[in-house]
C-alpha positions as CSV (number, residue, x, y, z in Angstrom):
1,X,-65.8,162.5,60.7
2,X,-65.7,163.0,56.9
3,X,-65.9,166.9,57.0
4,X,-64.7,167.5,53.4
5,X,-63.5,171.5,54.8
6,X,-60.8,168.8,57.4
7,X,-59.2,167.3,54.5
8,X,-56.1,169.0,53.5
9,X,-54.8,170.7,50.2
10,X,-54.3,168.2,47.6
11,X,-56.1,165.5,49.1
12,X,-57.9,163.2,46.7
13,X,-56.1,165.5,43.8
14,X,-58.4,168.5,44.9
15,X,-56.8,171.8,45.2
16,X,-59.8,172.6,47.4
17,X,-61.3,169.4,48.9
18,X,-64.3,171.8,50.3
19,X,-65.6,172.6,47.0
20,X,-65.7,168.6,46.1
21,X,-68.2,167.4,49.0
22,X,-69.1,164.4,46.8
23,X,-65.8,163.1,46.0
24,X,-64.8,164.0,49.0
25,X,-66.7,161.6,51.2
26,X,-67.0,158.8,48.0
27,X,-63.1,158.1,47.9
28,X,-62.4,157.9,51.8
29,X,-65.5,155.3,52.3
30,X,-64.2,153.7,48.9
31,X,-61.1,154.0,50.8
32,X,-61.5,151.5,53.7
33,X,-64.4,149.6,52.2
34,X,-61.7,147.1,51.6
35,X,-61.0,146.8,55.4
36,X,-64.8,147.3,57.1
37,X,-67.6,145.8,56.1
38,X,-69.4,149.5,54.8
39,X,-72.8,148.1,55.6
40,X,-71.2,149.0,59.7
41,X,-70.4,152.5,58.7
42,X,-72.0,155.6,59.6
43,X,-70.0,158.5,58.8
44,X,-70.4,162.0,60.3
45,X,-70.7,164.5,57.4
46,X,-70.6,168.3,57.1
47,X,-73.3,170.7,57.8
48,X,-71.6,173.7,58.3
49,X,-69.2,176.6,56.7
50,X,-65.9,175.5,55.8
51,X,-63.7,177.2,58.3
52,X,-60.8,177.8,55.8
53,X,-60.0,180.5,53.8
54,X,-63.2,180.2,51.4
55,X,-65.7,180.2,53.8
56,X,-67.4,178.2,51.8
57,X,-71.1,177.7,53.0
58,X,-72.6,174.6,53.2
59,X,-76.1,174.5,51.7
60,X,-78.9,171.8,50.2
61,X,-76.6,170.9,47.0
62,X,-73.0,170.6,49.3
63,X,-75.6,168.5,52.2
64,X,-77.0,166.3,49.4
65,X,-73.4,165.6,47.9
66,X,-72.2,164.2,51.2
67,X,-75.3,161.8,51.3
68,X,-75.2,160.6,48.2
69,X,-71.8,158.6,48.3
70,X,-72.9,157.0,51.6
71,X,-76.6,155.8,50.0
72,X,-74.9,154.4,46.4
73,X,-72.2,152.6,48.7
74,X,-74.6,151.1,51.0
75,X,-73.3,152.1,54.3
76,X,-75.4,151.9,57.7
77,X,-76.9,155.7,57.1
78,X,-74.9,159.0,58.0
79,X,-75.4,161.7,60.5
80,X,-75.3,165.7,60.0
81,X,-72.9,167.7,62.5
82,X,-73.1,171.1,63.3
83,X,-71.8,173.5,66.4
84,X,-75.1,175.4,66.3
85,X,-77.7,171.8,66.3
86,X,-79.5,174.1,63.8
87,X,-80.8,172.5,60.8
88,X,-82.9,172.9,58.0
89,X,-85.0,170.0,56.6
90,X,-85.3,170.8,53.6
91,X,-81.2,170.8,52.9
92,X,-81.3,166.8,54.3
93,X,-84.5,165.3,52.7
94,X,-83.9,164.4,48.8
């Protein structure tokens, strides 16, 4: 699970990791492309608000920065998580 509002302060060099969604998920698949084939991976990514102190709410642009990292590394696709299995189509379709 990839959820960019899980990642501590300072991870990656962010101060915030929440408000980086793309780097975010980018450098911890770049991270362990070097020990799994990426092609196998299929990360869960972040589709709701960040539960720290921002509250930062996850809409179309945060959505579409988790996916991108996952289609320009090739991995096997990505699935959306969130508590209330409500979501809106037109945050997940390019």
């Amino acid at each position: 699970m990839l959820y960019p509002s899980g990642f501590a302060s300072g991870s990656f060099h962010h101060k915030y990791p929440a408000d980086h969604p793309y780097a975010v998920i980018y450098r911890s698949l770049n991270n362990i492309k070097d020990r799994v084939d990426i092609r196998r991976v299929r990360p869960w990514l972040q589709y709701f608000r960040d539960y720290k102190s921002k509250k930062r709410l996850y809409q179309r642009y945060e959505i579409q920065e988790q996916i991108r990292p996952t289609k320009e590394l090739k991995t096997n696709g990505w699935m959306m998580w969130s508590s209330s299995s409500k979501y809106n189509i037109g945050y997940i379709l390019p």
